[in-house]
C-alpha positions as CSV (number, residue, x, y, z in Angstrom):
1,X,111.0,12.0,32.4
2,X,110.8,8.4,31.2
3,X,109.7,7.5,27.5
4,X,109.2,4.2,28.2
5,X,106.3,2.6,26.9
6,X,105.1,-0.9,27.9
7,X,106.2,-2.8,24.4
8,X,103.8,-4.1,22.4
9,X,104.5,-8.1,23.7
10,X,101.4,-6.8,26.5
11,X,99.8,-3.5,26.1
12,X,97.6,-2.3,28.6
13,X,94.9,-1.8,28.7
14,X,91.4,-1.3,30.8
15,X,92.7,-1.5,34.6
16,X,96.3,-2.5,33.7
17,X,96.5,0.9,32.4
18,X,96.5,2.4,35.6
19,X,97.8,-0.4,37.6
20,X,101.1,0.6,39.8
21,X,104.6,-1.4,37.9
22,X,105.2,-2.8,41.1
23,X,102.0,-4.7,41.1
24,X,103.1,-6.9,38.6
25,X,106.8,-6.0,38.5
26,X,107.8,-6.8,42.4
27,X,111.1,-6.2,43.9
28,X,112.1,-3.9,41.7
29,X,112.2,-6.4,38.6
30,X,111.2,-5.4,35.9
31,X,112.6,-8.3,33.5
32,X,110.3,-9.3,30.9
33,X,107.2,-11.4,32.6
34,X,105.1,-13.8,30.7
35,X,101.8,-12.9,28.9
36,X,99.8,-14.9,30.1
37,X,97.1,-13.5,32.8
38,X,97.9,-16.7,35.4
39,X,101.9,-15.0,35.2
40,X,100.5,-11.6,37.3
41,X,96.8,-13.6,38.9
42,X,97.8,-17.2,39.6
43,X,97.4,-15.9,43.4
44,X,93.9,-14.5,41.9
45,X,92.6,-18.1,40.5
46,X,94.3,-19.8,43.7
47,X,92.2,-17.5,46.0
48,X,89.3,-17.5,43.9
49,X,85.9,-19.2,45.9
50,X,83.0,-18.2,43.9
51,X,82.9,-20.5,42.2
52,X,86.4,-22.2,43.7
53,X,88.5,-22.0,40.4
54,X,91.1,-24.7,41.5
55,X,88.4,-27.4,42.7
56,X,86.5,-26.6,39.4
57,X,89.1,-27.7,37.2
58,X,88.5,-24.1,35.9
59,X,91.3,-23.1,32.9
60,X,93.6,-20.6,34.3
61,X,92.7,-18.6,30.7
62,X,91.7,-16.2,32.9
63,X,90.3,-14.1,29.8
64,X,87.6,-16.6,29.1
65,X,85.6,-14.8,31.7
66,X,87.6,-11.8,32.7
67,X,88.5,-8.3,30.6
68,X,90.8,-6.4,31.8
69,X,88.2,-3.6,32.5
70,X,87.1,-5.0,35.7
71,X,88.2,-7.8,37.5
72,X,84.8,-9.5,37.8
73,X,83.8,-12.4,35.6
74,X,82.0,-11.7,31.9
75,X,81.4,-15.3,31.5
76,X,78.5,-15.9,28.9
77,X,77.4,-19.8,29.4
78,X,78.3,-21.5,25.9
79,X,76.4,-22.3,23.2
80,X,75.7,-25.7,24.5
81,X,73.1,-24.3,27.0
82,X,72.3,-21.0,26.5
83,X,70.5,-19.8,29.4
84,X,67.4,-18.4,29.1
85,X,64.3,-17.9,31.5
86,X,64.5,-18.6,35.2
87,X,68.3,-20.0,34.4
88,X,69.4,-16.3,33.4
89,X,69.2,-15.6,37.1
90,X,70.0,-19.2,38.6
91,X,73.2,-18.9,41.1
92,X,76.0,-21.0,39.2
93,X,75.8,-23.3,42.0
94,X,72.2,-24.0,41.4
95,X,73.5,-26.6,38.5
96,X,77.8,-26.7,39.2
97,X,77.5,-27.8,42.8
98,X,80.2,-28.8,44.9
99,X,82.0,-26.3,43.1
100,X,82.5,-28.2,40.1
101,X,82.2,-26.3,36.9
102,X,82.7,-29.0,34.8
103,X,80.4,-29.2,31.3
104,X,77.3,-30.5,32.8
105,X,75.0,-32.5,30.3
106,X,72.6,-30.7,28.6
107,X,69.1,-32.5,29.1
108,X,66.5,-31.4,31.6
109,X,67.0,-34.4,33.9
110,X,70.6,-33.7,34.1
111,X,69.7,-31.2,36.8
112,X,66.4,-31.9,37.6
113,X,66.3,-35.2,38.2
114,X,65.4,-35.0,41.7
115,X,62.7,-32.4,40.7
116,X,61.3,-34.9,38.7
117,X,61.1,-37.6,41.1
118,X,59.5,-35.5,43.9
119,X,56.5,-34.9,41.8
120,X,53.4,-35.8,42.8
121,X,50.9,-33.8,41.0
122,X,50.8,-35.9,39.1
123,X,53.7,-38.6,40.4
124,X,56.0,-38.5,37.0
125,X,57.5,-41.6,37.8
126,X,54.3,-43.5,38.7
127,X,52.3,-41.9,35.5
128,X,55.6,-43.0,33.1
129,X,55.7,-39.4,32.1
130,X,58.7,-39.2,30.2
131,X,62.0,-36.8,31.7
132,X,61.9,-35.0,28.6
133,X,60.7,-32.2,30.9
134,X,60.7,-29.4,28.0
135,X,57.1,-31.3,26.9
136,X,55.7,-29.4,29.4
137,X,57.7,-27.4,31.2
138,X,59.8,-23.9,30.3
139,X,62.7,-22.4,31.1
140,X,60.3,-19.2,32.1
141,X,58.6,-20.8,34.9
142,X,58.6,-24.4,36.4
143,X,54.7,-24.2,35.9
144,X,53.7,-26.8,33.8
145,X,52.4,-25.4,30.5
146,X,51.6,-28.9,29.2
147,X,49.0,-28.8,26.0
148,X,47.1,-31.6,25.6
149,X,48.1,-33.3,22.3
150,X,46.0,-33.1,18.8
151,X,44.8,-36.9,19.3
152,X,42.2,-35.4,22.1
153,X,42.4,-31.2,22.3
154,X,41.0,-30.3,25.3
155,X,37.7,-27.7,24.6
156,X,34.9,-27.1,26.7
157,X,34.6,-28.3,30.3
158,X,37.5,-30.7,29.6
159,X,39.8,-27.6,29.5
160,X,38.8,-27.1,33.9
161,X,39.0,-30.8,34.6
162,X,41.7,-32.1,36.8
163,X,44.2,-34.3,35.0
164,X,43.2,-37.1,37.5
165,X,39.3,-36.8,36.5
166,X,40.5,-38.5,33.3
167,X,44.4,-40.1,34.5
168,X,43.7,-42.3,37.4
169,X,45.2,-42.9,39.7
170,X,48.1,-40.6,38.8
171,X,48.5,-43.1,35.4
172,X,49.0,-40.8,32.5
173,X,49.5,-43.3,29.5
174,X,47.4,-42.2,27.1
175,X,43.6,-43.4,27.3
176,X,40.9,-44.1,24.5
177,X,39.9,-41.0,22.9
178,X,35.8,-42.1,22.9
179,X,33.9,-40.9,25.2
180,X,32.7,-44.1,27.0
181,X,37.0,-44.4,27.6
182,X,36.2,-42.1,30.2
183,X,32.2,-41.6,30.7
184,X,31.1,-45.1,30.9
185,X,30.1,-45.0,34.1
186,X,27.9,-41.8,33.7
187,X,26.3,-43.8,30.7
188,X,25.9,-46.6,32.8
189,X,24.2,-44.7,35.3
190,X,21.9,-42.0,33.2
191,X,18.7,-42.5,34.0
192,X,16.7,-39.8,32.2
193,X,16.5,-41.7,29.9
194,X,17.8,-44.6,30.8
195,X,21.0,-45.1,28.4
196,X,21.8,-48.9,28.6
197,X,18.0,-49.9,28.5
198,X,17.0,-48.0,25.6
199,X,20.0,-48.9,23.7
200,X,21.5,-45.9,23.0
201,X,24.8,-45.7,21.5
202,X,28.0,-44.8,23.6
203,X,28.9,-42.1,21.3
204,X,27.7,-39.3,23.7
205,X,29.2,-36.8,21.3
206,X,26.1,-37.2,19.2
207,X,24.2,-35.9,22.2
208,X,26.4,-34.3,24.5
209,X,29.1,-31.4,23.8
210,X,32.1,-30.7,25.7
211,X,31.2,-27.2,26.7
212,X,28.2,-28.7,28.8
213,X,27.4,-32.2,30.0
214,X,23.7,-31.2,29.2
215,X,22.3,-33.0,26.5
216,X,22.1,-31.0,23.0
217,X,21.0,-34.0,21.1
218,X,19.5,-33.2,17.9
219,X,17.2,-35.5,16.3
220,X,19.0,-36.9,13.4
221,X,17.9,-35.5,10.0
222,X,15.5,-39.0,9.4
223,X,13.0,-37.2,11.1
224,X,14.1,-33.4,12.1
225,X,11.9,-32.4,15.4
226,X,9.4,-29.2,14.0
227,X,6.2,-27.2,15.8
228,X,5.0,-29.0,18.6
229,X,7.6,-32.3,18.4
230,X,9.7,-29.9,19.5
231,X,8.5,-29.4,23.3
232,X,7.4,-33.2,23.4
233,X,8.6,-35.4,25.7
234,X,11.3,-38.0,24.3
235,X,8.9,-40.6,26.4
236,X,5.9,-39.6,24.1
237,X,7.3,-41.7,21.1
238,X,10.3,-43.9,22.6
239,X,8.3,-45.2,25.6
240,X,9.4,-47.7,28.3
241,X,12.8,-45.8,27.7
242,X,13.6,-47.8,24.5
243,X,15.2,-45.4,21.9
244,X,15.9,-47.5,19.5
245,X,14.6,-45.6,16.3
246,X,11.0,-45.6,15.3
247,X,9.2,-45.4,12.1
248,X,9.3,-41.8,10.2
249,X,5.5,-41.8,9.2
250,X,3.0,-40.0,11.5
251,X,0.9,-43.8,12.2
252,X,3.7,-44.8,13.5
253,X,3.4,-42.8,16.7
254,X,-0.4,-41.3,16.3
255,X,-2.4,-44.3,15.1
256,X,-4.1,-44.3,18.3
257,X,-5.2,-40.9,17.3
258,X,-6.1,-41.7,13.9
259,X,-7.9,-44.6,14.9
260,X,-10.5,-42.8,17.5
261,X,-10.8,-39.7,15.7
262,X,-14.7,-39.0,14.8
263,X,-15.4,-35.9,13.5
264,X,-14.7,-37.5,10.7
265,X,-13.9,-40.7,11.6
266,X,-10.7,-41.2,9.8
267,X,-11.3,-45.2,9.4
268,X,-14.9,-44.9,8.3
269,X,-14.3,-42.7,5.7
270,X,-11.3,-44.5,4.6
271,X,-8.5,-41.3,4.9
272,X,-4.8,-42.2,4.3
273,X,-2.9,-42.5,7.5
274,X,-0.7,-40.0,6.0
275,X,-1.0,-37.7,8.6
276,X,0.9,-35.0,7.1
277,X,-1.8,-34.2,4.4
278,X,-4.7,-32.7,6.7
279,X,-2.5,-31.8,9.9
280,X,1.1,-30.0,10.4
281,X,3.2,-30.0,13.1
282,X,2.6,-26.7,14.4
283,X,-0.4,-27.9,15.6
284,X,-2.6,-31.2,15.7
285,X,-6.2,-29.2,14.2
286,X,-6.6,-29.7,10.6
287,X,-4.7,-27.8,8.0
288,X,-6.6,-29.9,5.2
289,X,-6.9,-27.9,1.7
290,X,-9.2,-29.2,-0.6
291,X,-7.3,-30.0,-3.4
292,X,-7.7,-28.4,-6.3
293,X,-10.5,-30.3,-8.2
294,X,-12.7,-28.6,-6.4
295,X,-11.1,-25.6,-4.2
296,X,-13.8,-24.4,-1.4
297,X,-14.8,-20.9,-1.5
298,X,-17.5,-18.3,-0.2
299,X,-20.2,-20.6,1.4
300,X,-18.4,-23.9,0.7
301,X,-15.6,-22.5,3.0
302,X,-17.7,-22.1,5.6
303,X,-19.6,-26.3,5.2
304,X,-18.7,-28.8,7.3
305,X,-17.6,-31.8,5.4
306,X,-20.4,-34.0,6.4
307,X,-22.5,-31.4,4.5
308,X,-20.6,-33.2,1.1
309,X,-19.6,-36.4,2.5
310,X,-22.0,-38.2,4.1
311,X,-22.0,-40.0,6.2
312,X,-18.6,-39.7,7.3
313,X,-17.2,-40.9,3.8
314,X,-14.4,-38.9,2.5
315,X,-14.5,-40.6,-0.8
316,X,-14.2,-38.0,-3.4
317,X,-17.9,-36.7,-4.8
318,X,-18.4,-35.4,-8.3
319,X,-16.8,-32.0,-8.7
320,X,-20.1,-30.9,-10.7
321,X,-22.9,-28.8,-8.4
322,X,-25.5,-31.2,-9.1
323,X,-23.9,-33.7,-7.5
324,X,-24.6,-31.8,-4.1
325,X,-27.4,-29.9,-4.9
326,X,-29.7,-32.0,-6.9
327,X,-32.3,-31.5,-3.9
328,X,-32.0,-28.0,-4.1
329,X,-32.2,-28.3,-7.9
330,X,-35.5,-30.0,-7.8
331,X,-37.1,-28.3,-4.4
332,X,-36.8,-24.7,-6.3
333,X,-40.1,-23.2,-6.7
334,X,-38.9,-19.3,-7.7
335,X,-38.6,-20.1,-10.8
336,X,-39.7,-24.1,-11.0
337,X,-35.7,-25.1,-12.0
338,X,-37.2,-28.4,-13.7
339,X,-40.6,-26.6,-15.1
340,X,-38.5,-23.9,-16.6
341,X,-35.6,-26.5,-18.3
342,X,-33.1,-24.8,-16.8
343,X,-29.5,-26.6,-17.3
344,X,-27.7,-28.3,-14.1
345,X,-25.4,-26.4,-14.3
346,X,-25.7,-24.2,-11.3
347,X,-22.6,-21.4,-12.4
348,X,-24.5,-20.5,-15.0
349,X,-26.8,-18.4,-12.5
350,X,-25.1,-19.0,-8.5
351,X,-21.9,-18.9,-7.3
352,X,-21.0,-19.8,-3.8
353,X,-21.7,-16.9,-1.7
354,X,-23.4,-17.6,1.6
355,X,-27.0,-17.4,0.2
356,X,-26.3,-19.2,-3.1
357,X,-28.0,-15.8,-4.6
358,X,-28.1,-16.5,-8.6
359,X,-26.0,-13.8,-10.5
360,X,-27.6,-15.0,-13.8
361,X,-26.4,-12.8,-16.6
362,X,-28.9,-12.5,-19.4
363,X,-27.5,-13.4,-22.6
364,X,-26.4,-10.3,-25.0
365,X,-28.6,-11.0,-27.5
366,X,-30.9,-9.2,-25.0
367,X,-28.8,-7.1,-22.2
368,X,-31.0,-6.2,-19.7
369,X,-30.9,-2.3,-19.0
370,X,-33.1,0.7,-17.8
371,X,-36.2,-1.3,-15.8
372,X,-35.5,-4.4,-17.5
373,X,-32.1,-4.6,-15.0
374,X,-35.0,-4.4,-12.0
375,X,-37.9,-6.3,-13.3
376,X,-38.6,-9.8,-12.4
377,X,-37.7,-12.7,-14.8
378,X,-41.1,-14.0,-14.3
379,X,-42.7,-10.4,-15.8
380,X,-41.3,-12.2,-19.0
381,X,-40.7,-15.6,-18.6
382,X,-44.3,-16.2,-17.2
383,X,-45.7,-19.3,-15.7
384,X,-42.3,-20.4,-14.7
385,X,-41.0,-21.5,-18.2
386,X,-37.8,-19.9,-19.1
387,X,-38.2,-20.8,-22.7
388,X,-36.3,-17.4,-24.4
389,X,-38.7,-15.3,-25.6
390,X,-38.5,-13.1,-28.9
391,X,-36.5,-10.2,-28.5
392,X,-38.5,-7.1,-29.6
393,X,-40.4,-5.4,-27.3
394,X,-43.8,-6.6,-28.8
395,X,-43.1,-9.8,-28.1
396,X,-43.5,-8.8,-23.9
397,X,-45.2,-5.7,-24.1
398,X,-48.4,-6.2,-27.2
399,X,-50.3,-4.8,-24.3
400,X,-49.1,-2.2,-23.5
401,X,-48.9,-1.6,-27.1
402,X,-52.7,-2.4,-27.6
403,X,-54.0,-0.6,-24.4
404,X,-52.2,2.6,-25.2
405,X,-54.6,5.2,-24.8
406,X,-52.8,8.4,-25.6
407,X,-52.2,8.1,-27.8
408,X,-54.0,5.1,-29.1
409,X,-51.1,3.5,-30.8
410,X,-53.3,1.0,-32.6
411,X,-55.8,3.5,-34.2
412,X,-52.8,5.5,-35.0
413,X,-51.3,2.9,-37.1
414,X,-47.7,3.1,-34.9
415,X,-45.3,0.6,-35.5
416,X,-44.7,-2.1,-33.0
417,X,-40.9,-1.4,-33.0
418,X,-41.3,0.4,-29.7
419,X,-37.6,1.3,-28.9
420,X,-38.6,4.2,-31.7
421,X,-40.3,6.3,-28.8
422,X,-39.8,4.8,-25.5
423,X,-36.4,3.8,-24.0
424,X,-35.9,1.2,-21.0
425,X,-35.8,3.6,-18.2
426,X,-38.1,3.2,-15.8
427,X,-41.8,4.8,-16.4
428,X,-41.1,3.8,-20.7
429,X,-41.8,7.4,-21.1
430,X,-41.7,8.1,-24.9
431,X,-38.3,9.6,-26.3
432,X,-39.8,10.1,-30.1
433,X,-37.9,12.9,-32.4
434,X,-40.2,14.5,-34.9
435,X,-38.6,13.8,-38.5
436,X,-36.2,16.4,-39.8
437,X,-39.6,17.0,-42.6
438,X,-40.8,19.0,-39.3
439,X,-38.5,19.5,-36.6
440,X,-40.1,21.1,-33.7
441,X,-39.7,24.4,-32.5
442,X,-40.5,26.9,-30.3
443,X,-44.5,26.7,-29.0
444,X,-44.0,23.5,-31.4
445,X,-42.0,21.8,-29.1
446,X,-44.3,22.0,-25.9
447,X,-47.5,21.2,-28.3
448,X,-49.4,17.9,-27.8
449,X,-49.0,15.3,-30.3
450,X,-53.5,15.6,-30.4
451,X,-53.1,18.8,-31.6
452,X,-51.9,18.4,-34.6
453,X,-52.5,14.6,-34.9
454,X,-56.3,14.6,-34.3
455,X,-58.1,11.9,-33.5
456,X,-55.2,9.6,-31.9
457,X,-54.4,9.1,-35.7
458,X,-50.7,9.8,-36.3
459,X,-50.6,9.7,-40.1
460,X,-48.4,12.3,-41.3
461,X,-50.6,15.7,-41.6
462,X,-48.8,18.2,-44.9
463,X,-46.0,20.3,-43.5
464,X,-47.9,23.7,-44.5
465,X,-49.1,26.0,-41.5
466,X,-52.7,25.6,-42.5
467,X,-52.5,21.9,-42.7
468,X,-52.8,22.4,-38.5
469,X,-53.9,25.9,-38.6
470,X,-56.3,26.6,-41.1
471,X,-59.0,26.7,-38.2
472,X,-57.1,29.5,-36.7
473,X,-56.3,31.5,-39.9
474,X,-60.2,31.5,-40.7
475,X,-61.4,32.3,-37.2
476,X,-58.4,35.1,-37.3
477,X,-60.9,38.7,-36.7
478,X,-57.6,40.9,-35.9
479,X,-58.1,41.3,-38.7
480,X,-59.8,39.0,-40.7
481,X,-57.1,36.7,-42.5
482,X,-60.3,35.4,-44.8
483,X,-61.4,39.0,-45.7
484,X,-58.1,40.6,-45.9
485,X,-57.1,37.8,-48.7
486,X,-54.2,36.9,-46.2
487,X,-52.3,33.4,-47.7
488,X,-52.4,30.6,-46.1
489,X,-48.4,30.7,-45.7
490,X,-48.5,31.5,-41.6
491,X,-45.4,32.0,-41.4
492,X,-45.2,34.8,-43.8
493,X,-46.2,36.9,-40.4
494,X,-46.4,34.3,-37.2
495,X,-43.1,33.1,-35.7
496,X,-43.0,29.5,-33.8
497,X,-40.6,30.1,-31.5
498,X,-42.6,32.0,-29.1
499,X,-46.6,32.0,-29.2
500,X,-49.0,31.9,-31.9
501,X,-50.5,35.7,-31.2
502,X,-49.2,38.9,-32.7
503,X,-47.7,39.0,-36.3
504,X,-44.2,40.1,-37.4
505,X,-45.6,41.2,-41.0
506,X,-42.8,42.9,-42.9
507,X,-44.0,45.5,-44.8
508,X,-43.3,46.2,-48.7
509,X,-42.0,49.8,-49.2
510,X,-40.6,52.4,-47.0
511,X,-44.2,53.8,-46.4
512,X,-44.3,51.4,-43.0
513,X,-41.2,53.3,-41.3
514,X,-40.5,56.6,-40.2
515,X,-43.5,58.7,-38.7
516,X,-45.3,55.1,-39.1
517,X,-43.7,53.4,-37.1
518,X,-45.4,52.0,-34.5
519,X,-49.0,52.3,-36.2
520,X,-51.6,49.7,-35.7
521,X,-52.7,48.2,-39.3
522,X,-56.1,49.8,-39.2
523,X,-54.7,53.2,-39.0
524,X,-54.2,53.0,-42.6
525,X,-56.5,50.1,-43.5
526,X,-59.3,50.7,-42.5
527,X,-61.5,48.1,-43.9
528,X,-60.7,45.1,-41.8
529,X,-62.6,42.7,-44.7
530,X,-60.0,44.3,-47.1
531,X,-56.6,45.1,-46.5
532,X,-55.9,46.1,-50.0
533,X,-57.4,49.2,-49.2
534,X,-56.2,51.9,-47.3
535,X,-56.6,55.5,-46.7
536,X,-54.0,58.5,-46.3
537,X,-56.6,61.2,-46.0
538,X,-58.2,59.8,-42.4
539,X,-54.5,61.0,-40.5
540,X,-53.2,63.5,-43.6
541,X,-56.7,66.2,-43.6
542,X,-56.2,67.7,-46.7
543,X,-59.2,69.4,-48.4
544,X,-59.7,68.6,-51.6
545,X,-60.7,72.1,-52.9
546,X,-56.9,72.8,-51.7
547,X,-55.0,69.8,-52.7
548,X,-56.8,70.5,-55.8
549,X,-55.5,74.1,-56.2
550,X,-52.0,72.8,-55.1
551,X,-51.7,69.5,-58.3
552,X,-53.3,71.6,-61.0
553,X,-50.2,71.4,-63.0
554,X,-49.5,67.8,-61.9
555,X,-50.5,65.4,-64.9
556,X,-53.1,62.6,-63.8
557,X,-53.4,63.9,-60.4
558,X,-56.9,62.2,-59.0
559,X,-57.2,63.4,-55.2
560,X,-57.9,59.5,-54.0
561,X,-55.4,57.5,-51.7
562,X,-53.8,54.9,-54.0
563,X,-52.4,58.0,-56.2
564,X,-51.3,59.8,-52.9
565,X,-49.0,56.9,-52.1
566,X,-47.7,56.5,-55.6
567,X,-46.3,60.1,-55.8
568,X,-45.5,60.2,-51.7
569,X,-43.9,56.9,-50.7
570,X,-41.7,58.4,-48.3
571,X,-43.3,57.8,-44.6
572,X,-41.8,61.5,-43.6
């Protein structure tokens, strides 16, 4: 077999490796061909129709488009128009017509002249738009994908409206960028409200906005539209369709208003026309606060202001009660305001609830308390005059004092410092402690005064029992206190904590307990004149013939009672 391999001058490769010799080597010669591809495919290029390589002036350097894998064309356009878009998938013959393949020029027009002259929407060549077609057009579709430049960015409705709405006809050389460039005939032609006669100014921006032709004028911040301007007509201040700008104050639009008003009649009573000081603009009624020298409250909140200003004048009254109330001042009969002296100043006493009531607080050097809260002031302050009367009790209630009957507080010499007994709840029942000399106690406490303090006189009796009860201790018969030789110290056997009868008498000496326990007094004394004596013999029978025979040995024995107890002081 043959080593021969094809030398190195041409290797092949691709589909020259397994091409047949005699493909490029005919009749049997295989001499040493050129290297070039037009040596073996100058029939190739010669036959070539798509494009026609010959009428093309196409290089016969076949591997500018060629490889020697396949026989079909790699060409990749140059540099100097890549192709991109809708001219990836143009036919070559879209732009190298006529089979001509030479370098076309690179600008838009070049091939799309005709393109550009058959335009109607809008006609290029009428409008002047330029043939630099890449301003608007892409290679990715032959839509237009114009933007509108930065001098005027379409937004809003101007981003739907025809190109002609604004270019006419078919003229797109660049228009003003004001409004009234294009809107002058709407201005010219608005009639609510009437544009050109009211002298409004043809920059509809301030009014108008892009997104809607609708009017969104706000009114400028000279006088900002609040409450009820808000819903007003424009014709209700600019009338007769002028809108040239009117004056900010309220007179300037309400002076017909201010001028018929009556209740109060704003020119008789001399107001300020500056509206804004009674009334706001969420509604026309009165806001009016009376200012603060003399701020309405309770009753006055509820007066009408002819009640103060009469008749209709608003001009500003005193700020002290009397200035409005003098007549009531002087009309007062409950007490007599002028008989009594009382001071025009009417917050001493009223304030201004609804019916004036007075609130009067009496002074502290005498607080009223108890009944004196609920008494009248004419109890005290009699025939009307309000002079200020002393402040002890005397001074208001001598009468009481002197027609005090029980007890008689003038026969018993009481002082007339009354707040000693009584308090000022109502009734002035008495309240008086008995000194600490002699506290009461027991049937004490419930005792009346006369009992002990005869006579309605109060002097001071002594602090001894008898002082009271010396009447009791002689009339005493069970037994007989008198006879019995009793003291006069009661309560040696009476206790005041319960009741005056039955004695707790202790005793001396054991003889009391025991087996005598419980014994009545006259068991042993029996002599109810003379309880010295007693007797043992009347409940002990003991003869004396025996007690005789039993004490003969017992030295001064004498059968008699008194010696019986001295020997047997043991009660058992």
């Amino acid at each position: 077999a043959s080593g021969f391999r094809h030398p190195a001058t041409f290797p092949l490769a691709g589909a020259h490796a397994a091409a047949q010799c005699a493909g490029c080597h005919q009749f049997g010669t295989f001499a040493t061909m050129g290297d070039e591809c037009a040596d073996c495919h100058q029939s190739d290029y010669a036959a070539a129709t798509d494009p026609e390589h010959v009428a093309a002036g196409m290089p016969t350097s076949c591997e500018d488009c060629h490889s020697p894998i396949s026989w079909d064309s790699s060409f990749q356009h140059p540099s100097t128009f890549p192709l991109v878009g809708s001219h990836a998938i143009a036919a070559c013959s879209g732009c190298h017509q006529s089979g001509t393949f030479q370098t076309a020029g690179d600008e838009c027009v070049d091939c799309h002249l005709s393109d550009y002259s058959a335009a109607l929407s809008p006609d290029h060549a009428a409008a002047g738009i330029p043939t630099t077609c890449e301003d608007c057009h892409a290679p990715r579709s032959w839509a237009s994908s114009f933007e509108h430049p930065s001098v005027f960015p379409l937004v809003g409705a101007h981003t739907a409206a025809a190109c002609s709405g604004c270019h006419q006809p078919g003229t797109f050389a660049t228009p003003g960028t004001d409004c009234a460039d294009c809107h002058q005939s709407d201005y010219t032609r608005a009639t609510d409200p009437d544009h050109v006669a009211a002298g409004l100014p043809m920059s509809c921006a301030d009014c108008h906005a892009p997104l809607t032709w609708d009017s969104e004028f706000t009114h400028p911040r000279t006088f900002p539209l609040t409450g009820a301007h808000t819903s007003a007509e424009c014709s209700g201040c600019h009338q007769l369709g002028t809108f040239a700008t009117s004056g900010t104050d309220c007179s300037d639009c309400h002076l017909a208003e201010y001028t018929r008003t009556t209740q109060p009649s704003h020119v008789a009573a001399g107001m300020p026309m500056t509206c804004e000081d009674c009334h706001s603009t969420t509604s026309w009624d009165s806001s009016f606060q009376h200012p603060r020298v003399f701020p309405l409250s309770g009753a006055h909140a509820l007066a009408t202001c002819d009640a103060c200003h009469q008749p209709g004048t608003f001009s500003t009254p005193g700020s002290d009660c009397i200035d409005c109330h003098v007549s009531t001042f002087q009309a007062t009969t409950r007490p007599s305001h002028i008989a009594a002296g009382f001071p025009t100043d009417c917050t001493i006493c009223h304030t201004s609830t609804v019916d004036w009531s007075a609130s009067f607080q009496h002074p502290p050097v005498f607080p009223l308390s108890g009944a004196h809260a609920a008494t009248d002031c004419s109890a005290c302050h009699a025939r009307t005059t309000f002079d200020t009367p002393g402040s002890d009790c005397v001074d208001c209630h001598l009468t009481d004092f002197q027609s005090a009957a029980r007890p008689s507080h003038v026969a018993a010499g009481f002082p007339t410092d009354c707040q000693i007994c009584h308090t000022s709840t109502v009734g002035w029942q008495a309240t008086f402690q008995h000194p600490p000399s002699f506290p009461l106690s027991g049937a004490h406490a419930g005792a009346e005064c006369s009992a002990c303090h005869a006579r309605t006189t109060f002097d001071t009796p002594g602090s001894d029992c008898v002082a009271c009860h010396l009447s009791d201790y002689q009339a005493a018969t069970g037994p007989n206190h008198v006879a019995a030789g009793f003291p006069t110290d009661c309560e040696f056997c009476h206790s005041s904590f319960s009741t005056w009868s039955g004695a707790s008498f202790d005793h001396p000496g054991q003889i009391a307990g025991g087996n005598h326990s419980g014994l009545d007094c006259t068991d042993c004394h029996f002599n109810p004149s003379r309880y010295a004596q007693f007797t043992c013999t009347n409940c002990h029978e003991h003869e004396q013939p025996e007690m005789d025979n039993d004490h003969d040995r017992v030295t001064g024995y004498v059968y008699a009672s008194g010696p019986c107890y001295d020997c047997h002081p043991d009660p058992d």
